[in-house]
N, C-alpha and C positions, 0 to 999 in steps of 0.2 A: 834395198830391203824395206825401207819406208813405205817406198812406193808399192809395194808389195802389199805388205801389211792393208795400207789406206788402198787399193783395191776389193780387197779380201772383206773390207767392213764394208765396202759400198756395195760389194756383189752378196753380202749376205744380209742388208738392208733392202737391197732392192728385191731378194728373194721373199720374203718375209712381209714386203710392200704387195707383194702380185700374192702372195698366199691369203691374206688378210682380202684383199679386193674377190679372190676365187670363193671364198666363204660368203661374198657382197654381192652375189650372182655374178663373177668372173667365171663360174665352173666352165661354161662353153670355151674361152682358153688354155684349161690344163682339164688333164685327164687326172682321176682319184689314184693313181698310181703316182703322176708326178707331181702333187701335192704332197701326196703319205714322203716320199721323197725328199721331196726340202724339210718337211718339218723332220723326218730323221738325220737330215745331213746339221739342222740345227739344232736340235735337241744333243747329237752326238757331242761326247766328252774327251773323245780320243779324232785324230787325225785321220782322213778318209781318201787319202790319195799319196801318192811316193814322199810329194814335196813337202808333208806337212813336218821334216823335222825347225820347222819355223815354230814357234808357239804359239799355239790362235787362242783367239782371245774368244770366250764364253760370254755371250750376249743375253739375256733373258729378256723376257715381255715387259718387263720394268724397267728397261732400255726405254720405250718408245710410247710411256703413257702421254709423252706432250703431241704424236702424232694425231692430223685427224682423223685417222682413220679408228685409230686406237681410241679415238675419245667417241665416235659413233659408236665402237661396238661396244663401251664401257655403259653407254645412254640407253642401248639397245637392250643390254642383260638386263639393266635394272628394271626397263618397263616390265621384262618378260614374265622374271619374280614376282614385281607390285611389290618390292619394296624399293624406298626412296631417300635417300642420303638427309640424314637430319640438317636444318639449316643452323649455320652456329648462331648462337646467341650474339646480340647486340653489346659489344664490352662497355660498361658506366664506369666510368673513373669514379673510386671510393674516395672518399670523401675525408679528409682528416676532421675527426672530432673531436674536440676544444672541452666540450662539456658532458657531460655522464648521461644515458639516457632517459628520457621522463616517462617514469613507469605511468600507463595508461590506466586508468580508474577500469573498477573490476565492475563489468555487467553482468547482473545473473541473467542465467537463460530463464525466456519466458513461460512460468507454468502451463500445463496443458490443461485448462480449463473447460468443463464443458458446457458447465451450465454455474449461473448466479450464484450469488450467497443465499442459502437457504432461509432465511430471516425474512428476507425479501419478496415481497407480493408483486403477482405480474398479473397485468390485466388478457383475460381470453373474453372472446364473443363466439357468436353463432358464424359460424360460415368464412375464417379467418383463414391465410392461407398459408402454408406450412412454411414459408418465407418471414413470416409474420410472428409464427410461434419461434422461429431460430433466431430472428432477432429479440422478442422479448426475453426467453431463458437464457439466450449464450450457449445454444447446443448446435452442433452440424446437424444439417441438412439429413445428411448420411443417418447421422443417431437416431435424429429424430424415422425417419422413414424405416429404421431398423424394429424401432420401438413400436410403430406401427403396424411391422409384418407381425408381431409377435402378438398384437391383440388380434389379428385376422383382418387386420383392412390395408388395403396395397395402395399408396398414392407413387405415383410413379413422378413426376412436377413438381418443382417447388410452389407452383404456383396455383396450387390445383386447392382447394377448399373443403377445410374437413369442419365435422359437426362441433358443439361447444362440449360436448359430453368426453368424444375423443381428444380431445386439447388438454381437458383439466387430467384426464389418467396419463397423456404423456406428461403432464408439469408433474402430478404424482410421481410418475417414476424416474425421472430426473431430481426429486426430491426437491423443489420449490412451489411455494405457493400460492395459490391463486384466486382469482375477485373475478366474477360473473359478472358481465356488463351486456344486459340487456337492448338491446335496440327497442327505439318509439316505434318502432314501426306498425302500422295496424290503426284501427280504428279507436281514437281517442276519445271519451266521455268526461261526461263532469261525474265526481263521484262524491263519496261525503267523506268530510275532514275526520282524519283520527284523533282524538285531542288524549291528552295521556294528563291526568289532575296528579302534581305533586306539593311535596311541601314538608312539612317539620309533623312530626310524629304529635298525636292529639289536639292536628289544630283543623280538625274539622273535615279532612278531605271525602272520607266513606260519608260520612255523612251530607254531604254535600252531592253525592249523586245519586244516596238514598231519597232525596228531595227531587232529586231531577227523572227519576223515574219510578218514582211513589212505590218505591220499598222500603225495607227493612234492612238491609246487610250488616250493619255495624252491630246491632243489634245481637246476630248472630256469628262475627270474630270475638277469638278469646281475648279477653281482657277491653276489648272494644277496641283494639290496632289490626290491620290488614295483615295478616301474615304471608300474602303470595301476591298475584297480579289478577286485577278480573277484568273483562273485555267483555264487552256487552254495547247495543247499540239502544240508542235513546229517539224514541219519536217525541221531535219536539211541536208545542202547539201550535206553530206554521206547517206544520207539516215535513221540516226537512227532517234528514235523517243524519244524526252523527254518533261515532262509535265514540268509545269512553274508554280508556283505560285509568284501573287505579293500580297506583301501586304503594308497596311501604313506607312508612317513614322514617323504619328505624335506620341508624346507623349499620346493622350489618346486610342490609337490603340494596346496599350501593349500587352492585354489579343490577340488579334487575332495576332499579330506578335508569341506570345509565342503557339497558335496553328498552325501557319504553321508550325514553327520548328517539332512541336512532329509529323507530320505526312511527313514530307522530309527525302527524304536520302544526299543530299546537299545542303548547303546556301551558295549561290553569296554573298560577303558582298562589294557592289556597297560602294565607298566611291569619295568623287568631289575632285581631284586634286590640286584644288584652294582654299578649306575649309576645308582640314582636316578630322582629327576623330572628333566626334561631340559626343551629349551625348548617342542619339541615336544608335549611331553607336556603343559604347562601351554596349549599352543595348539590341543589335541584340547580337553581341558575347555572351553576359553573357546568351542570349538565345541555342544558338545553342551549348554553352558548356553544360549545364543543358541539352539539349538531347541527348547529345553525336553522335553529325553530323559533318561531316570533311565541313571544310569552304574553298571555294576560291576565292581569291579576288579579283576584279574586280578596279583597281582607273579607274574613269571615268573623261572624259572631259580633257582629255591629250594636247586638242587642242587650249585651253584657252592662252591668254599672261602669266599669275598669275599660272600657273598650276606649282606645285615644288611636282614631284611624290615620288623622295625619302625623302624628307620632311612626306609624308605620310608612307613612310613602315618603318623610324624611330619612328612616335607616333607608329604605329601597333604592332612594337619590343616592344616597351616599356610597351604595356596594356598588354603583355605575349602570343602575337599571334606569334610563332614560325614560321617564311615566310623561303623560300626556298634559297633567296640570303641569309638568314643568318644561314644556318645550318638546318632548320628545313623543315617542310612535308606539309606546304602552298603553294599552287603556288599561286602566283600575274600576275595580264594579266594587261598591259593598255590599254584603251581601252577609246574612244570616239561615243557615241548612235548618239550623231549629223552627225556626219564626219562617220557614220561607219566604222569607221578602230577599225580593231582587234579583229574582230568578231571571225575570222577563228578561231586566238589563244585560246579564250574563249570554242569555240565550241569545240577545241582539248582538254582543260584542262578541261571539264565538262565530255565528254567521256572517257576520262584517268581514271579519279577517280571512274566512273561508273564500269568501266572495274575491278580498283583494288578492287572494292567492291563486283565483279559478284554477282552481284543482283539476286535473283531468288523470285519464288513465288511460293504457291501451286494453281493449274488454279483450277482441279474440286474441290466438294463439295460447303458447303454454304458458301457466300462473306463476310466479314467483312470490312467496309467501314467507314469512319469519313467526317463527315459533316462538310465543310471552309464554306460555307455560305447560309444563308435561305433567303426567301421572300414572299411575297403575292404576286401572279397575279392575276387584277379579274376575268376574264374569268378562268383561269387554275387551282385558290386555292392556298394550301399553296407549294411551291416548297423548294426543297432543293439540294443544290452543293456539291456532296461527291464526293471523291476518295476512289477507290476501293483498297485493302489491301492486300486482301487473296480470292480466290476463285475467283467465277465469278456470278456475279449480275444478272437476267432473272426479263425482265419483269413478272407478275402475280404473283410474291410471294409477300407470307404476312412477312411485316416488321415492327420490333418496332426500332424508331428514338429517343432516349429519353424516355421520358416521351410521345409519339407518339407514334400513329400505323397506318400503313393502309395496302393499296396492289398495287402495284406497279403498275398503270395503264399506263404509259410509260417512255420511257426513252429516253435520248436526250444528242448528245453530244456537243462540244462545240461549236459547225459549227451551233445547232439550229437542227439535224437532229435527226430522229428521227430512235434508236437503237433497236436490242434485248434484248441484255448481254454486260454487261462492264467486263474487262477484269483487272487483279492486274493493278495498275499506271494509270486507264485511269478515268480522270472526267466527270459522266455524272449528270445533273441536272433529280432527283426523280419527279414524278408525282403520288399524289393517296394518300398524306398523311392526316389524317382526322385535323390534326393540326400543327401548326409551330413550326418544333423543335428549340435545343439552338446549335450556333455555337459551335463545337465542339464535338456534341453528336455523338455515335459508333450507325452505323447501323446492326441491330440484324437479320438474317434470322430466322422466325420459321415456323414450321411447318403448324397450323393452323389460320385460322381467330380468335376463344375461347383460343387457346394460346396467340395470339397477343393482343386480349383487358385484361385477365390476368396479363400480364407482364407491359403492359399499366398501368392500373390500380395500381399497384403494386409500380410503382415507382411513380406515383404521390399520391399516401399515402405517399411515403418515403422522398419525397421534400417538401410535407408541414409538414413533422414533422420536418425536419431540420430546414423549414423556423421559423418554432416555437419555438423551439428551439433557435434559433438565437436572437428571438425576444427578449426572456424571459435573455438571457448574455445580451443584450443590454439594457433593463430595469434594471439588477440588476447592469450596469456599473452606470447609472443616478443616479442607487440612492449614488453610493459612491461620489459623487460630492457635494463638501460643499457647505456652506450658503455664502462661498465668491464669487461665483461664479457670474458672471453679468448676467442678465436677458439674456433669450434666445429666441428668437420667432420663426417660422416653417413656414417653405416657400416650402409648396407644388408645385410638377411639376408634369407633363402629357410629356410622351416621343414618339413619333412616329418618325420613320424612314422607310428608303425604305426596309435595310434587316436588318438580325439580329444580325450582327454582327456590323452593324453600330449601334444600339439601346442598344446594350450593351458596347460600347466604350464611346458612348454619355453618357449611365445614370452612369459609373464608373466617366468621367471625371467631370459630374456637382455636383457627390458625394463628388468626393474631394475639393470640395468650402466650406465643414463643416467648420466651427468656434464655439470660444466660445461663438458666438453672436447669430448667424443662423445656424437656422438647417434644409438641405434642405433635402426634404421629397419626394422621387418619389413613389407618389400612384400608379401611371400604366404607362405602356409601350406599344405600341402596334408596329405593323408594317405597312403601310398602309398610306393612307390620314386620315385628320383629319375629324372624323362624329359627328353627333350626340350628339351620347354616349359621347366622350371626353367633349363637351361642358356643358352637363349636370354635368355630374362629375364635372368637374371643378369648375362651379356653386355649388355645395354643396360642394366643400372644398376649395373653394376660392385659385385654381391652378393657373398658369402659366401651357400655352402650349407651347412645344418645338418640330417642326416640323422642324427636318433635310434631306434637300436631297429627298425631297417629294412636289406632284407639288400643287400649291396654290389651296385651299376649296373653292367648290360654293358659290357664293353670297347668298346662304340661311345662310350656315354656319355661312360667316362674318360677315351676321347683328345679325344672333343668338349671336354670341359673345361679339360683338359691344353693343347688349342688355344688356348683362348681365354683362358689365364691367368688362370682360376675355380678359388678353392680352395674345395674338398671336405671337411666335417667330419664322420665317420662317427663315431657313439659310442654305447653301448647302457647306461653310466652316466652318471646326469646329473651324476656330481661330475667326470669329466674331462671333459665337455663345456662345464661351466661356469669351470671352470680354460684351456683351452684358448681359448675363448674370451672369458677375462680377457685371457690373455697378449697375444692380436693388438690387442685394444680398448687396451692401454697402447703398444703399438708403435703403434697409427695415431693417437695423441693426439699433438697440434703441442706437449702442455709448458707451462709460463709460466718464461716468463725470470725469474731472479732473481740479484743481486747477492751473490756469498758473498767468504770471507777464503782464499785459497786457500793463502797462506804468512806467514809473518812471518820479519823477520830484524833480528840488533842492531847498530847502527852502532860499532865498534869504532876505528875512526880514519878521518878526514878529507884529501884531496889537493887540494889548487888546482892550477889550470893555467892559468896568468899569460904574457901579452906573446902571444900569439896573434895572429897576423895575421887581419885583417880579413878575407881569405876563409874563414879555418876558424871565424870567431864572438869572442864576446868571452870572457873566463875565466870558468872553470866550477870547479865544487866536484864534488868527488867521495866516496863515501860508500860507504867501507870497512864491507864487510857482512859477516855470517856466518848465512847462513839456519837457523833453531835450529825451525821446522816447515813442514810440509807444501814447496810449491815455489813458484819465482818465474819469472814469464813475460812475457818481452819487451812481449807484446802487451797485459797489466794495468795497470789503474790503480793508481798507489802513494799509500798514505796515510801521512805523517811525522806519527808520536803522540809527544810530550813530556809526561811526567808522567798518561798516559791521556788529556791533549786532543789534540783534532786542528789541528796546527799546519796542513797543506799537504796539497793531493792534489791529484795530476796524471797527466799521461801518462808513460810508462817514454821518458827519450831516448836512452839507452844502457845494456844491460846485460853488462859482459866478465866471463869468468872467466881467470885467467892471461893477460890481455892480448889473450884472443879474444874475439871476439862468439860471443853464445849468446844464443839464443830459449828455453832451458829450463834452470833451474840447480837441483838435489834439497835436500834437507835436507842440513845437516851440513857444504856447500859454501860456501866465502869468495868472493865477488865485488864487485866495483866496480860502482855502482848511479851512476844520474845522473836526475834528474829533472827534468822539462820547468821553465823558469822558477824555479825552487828553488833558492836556496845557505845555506840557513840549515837547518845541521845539525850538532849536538852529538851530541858521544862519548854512547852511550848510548842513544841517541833510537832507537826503535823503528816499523821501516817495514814495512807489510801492502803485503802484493798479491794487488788486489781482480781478480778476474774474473768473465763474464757466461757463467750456466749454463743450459741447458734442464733443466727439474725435471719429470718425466715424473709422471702419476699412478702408484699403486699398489693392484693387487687384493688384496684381500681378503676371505676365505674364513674365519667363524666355525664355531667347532665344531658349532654347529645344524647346518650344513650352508647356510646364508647366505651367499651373497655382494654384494659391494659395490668399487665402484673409489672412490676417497679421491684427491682432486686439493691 
C-alpha cells in the first residue's frame, strides 16, 4: 500500500514535470489534448479510476515552488508584468538607549528673499549685465528678466547688457535704491574748479565775492545775509576761469551749505578777523571734511581796529584744521572784501590748489549735473540752477531732475544769456522742466521722451513709499509715548518761498520748534506767491501761512484771508520769521500745570472764637498774619510750617483784612487767615500759599542763530 501510494506521488510529479517543460516549448511531445488531460486528472478532487478507493493525496502548485523549473516560470511571470519583488531591507540591531534623546536645536526655514533691504543703495552703470544687477539687488535672474518683459525690452542671457536707465526702473520696482556710477570713459579736459565760499553768517562771505567780480549782491540780500545759493563764474585777472558758489550762513541753511560741499572741488572757509570761529564755521569744516574737499582760508576784515588774525589760526589749529604756518597743507590768505586788499593772494592760492588737483573732466557723451537751486518764474515755469559734472549739456534733450522730467527748451548762463551746451564746472539755469525739482537732485540725460516719463514716474512711486513709510515709523514712535506725557496740540503750517532751497531750509528750521507741547505740522510747501489754493487749504486745516522772501498777495487774497481768520506771515529774514513764529508756537502751547509758593506770611498772634451757635459752626482759631512775601489768595492751598516741617495743609476757609473779606491780600499786609479743619497754630509758625500755575514753554534763540522751544 505504501508502495502504492509513493508511486502514485512520483507518477503525478513527473506528470506535472513534463506539463510545466510542454508550456517551456515541450509542446511538440504532448498534444493540447493530453496536456488539458493531466492538468484535469490533477486539479481533480474525486478519484478517476476503479482503484482509487485508496485516498489520494491533493497536491497544489505550492507543492513544487522549490523546483526549477517552477522557479523559471515564477522569474518568467514577473518580467512579463514589469513588476519585481521588493528587496527586504537590511535588518540594524536597535540599539539599547541609556540616555533620553538630544532634542536638535530648531532651524527656521530660510526666507524667500528677493531683493535687499530697501535702506540699502546699490551701485548701477551704463551697459552692466543682468548677472550683475541679480547680484547687486538679491533678485532672480527670472524676476529680474520678468520685470523686463513688462517695460517692453526682452533680454534673453544673463549676460547680455542692458542700458543704466533700464537697471535703475528694475532697482525701482524691486523697491531699492540706487547711485549712478558714471564711467571716465571719453575725452578728458582740464576744466575750472568749483569753489563753494562758506562760513559763519556776517562774516564777510557775499561780500567777498562782490569784490571778486565787482558787484554789488549783498547790497541787494535782506537784511544783508544770503537767503539761497548763487553760482556764478568769475574771470579772474590771469585769465582763468572759476565758478563760485555762495551759500548761507545761517543755522537753518545746513542742508544746502552740505550740498554745496558735495558738489565743489574747494571751500573758501571766510572767517571775520574780529569774531573768530563761530559755530558755523566749525559746522562749514565738519562739511567739507565729510566730502573730502581741500579747504582755504580766507580771515576776512583784516582792516577792522579789533581784528587779531592769529588769534583766529590759533582757534583753527585747535578744531584740527592743519594751516600751513603750522606744518600742515592749508593755506590761510588775509584778506579784507571792503578794502580789497588780498585779492591777488586768494586768487593765487585758489589757482594753486586747482593746479595741484589737475582737474579734468570727460566733455563728450551725456552730462550729469546737480541741481544748487530751483524756482518758479511765471512767464518761464519751473527753472532750475545746475552745474554741469561730466559731459556736456545741449539744449533739446530729454531730461529727468528728480522726481521731474522734461526737455530742455533753453539754456542760460549766469550773465542771463542765452546758451547751447554747458560745459563740466559751468552753471547754467534749465528751462523746460514739467515740475520743480528738490535742491540737490542729479540731472539724468536719457534717451527718450517714454524713457523720461518712465523714470519720472518711477521715482515718484519710490518717494511716496518712503514718504509712507516714514509716516507709518513716526505713528509707531507716538504710540511708545506714555500716558505721562502732557497734552500735545498741532499747529499746522503752509510754506511758500521764492526757491527751493529756501523752502526746504525754512520747513527743516520751523520743524525743529517740535515740543512736547506742539507739534508743528507742514501740510504743504510750495514755491511761488501765496494763491488761492493756500488759503483754501489753510481754511480746512486751520494753517498758519509762512511766506518767506516772496512779494506781498493781491488784495483779493488778503481779504480772503482776513475772511477766514488765516494769519499771514510775510518775512524776507529768516531770524524774524523764526522769532515770530517762536512767539505764536508758545501762545498755542496748553503749559503744564505746576504747583508754586506764591506768598508766605508770619503768624504773629492767635484769636479763638468760642460759644458759637450751632448754625455758624463750632469755634475756630484765628491766625494773625503779616504777609512778609509775594501774595496770599483766597482760592490757595495753605501750608502751616513749624520749625521748616510741614505741620498741616489745607484749604483757605477765610481770608479778612480789617474785618473784610478779601480774595487777594499784597506783601507787607496783616490779615486774619483761617484754615479748613486746622487750629493748632503758634506765634511764629509760618504759613505759604500754594497756588496752581500754567507754565508756558520758552523760545529760545542762540547766538548761531538756532532756535529751540524749552518746555
Amino acid at each position: 500500500m505504501a508502495w502504492r501510494m509513493l508511486r502514485r506521488k512520483e507518477f503525478h510529479t513527473g506528470l506535472l514535470n513534463l506539463a510545466f517543460r510542454a508550456g517551456h516549448g515541450g509542446q511538440k511531445h504532448f498534444s493540447n489534448g493530453a496536456i488539458g488531460k493531466l492538468a484535469q486528472l490533477y486539479r481533480s478532487d474525486k478519484p478517476t479510476h476503479a482503484a482509487s478507493r485508496v485516498p489520494s493525496y491533493h497536491f497544489t502548485i505550492r507543492n513544487f515552488h522549490a523546483g526549477v523549473y517552477m522557479l523559471a516560470w515564477s522569474r518568467n511571470k514577473e518580467d512579463i508584468i514589469g513588476l519585481k519583488a521588493p528587496k527586504k531591507e537590511k535588518r540594524v540591531k536597535r540599539e539599547n538607549r541609556t540616555q533620553p534623546p538630544v532634542e536638535a536645536r530648531y532651524v527656521a526655514p530660510k526666507p524667500k528673499i528677493t531683493t535687499k533691504s530697501p535702506d540699502r543703495t546699490v551701485d548701477i552703470f551704463d551697459g552692466m549685465t543682468l548677472l550683475d544687477l541679480s547680484k547687486r539687488t538679491g533678485a532672480y535672474i527670472s524676476t529680474l528678466q520678468g520685470i523686463l518683459a513688462d517695460l517692453g525690452e526682452k533680454v534673453e542671457s544673463e549676460f547680455d547688457s542692458i542700458s543704466i536707465d533700464l537697471a535703475e526702473l528694475v532697482a525701482m520696482e524691486l523697491g531699492v535704491n540706487t547711485r549712478r556710477m558714471h564711467t571716465g570713459e571719453g575725452t578728458n579736459e582740464p576744466r575750472p574748479a568749483v569753489v563753494t565760499v562758506m562760513g559763519h553768517v556776517d562774516h564777510g562771505k557775499t561780500s567777498l565775492l562782490d569784490a571778486l567780480r565787482q558787484t554789488s549782491v549783498a547790497a541787494k540780500e535782506a537784511g544783508g545775509i544770503t537767503q539761497h545759493i548763487g553760482a556764478f563764474v568769475v574771470e579772474m585777472a590771469s585769465g582763468a576761469a572759476i565758478t563760485f558758489l555762495d551759500t548761507p550762513g545761517h543755522a537753518a541753511f545746513s542742508a544746502m551749505r552740505a550740498r554745496g560741499a558735495a558738489v565743489t572741488d574747494i571751500v573758501v572757509l571766510v572767517v571775520a578777523a574780529d569774531d573768530g570761529v563761530m559755530p558755523q564755521t566749525l559746522e562749514a569744516m565738519s562739511h567739507a571734511k565729510a566730502a573730502n574737499v581741500p579747504v582755504v582760508v580766507a580771515i576776512n576784515k583784516c582792516d577792522k581796529s579789533g581784528a587779531d588774525p592769529e588769534r583766529v589760526r590759533i582757534q583753527l589749529g585747535s578744531e584740527g584744521l592743519l594751516l600751513e604756518d603750522m606744518g600742515g597743507d592749508v593755506q590761510v590768505v588775509e584778506i579784507s572784501a571792503v578794502a580789497k586788499s588780498g585779492l591777488d593772494k586768494l586768487e593765487e592760492a585758489l589757482l594753486l590748489q586747482a593746479e595741484m588737483m589737475d582737474l579734468k573732466a570727460r566733455i563728450d557723451g551725456p552730462a550729469q549735473a546737480f541741481v544748487v537751486e530751483a524756482r518758479v518764474d511765471r512767464g518761464r515755469g519751473p527753472l532750475a540752477t545746475a552745474i554741469v559734472k561730466y559731459g556736456t549739456l545741449t539744449s533739446g534733450q530729454h531730461i529727468v531732475v528728480g522726481a521731474e522730467w522734461g526737455r530742455i527748451r533753453s539754456l542760460r548762463d549766469t550773465a542771463g544769456n542765452i546758451t547751447e551746451s554747458a560745459k563740466p564746472a559751468m552753471p547754467v539755469e534749465i528751462e523746460g522742466l514739467r515740475g520743480l525739482p528738490m535742491a540737490g537732485d542729479d540731472v539724468v540725460v536719457v534717451d527718450s521722451e517714454e524713457r523720461a516719463r518712465m523714470l519720472s514716474q518711477g521715482r515718484k512711486k519710490k518717494q511716496e513709499k518712503d514718504r509712507l513709510r516714514k509716516i507709518d515709523e513716526s505713528m509707531a514712535d507716538e504710540l511708545e509715548i506714555t500716558e505721562e506725557t502732557p497734552e500735545r496740540v498741532e499747529m499746522p503750517i503752509i510754506v511758500k518761498a521764492d526757491v527751493q532751497g529756501s523752502v526746504q531750509a525754512v520747513t527743516d528750521a520751523l520743524r525743529s520748534l517740535n515740543s512736547a507741547q506742539v507739534f508743528v505740522n507742514v501740510v504743504h510747501v510750495g514755491v511761488g506767491p501765496i494763491s488761492q489754493h493756500d488759503i483754501d487749504l489753510a481754511q480746512a486745516c486751520g494753517a498758519y501761512i509762512v511766506g518767506f522772501n516772496i512779494r506781498s498777495p493781491p488784495i483779493s487774497i488778503t481779504q480772503a484771508a482776513a475772511r477766514a481768520n488765516i494769519k499771514v506771515l510775510l518775512h524776507k529774514v529768516i531770524y524774524h520769521l523764526l522769532e515770530e513764529m517762536g512767539r505764536a508756537i508758545v501762545e498755542k502751547a496748553p503749559g503744564t500745570a505746576e504747583t508754586q509758593v506764591s506768598g508766605e506770611a508770619e503768624v504773629l498772634n492767635i484769636f479763638e472764637l468760642k460759644g458759637r451757635s450751632k448754625s455758624k459752626g463750632p469755634d475756630i482759631k484765628i491766625a494773625g498774619c503779616r504777609i512778609t512775601d509775594g501774595h496770599f489768595s483766597k482760592s490757595g492751598t495753605m501750608r502751616l510750617l513749624r520749625s521748616g516741617d510741614v505741620v498741616f495743609e489745607g484749604p483757605c476757609a477765610s481770608l479778612k483784612r480789617e474785618k473784610q473779606d478779601a480774595e487777594k491780600i499784597e506783601k507787607g499786609n496783616d490779615c486774619g487767615l483761617v484754615i479748613q479743619d486746622c487750629d493748632d497754630f503758634q506765634v511764629g509758625d509760618v504759613i505759604q500759599c500754594l497756588e496752581e500755575v500754567i507754565r508756558k514753554p520758552k523760545f529760545v534763540s542762540t547766538q548761531s542763530g538756532s532756535v529751540r522751544i524749552e518746555c
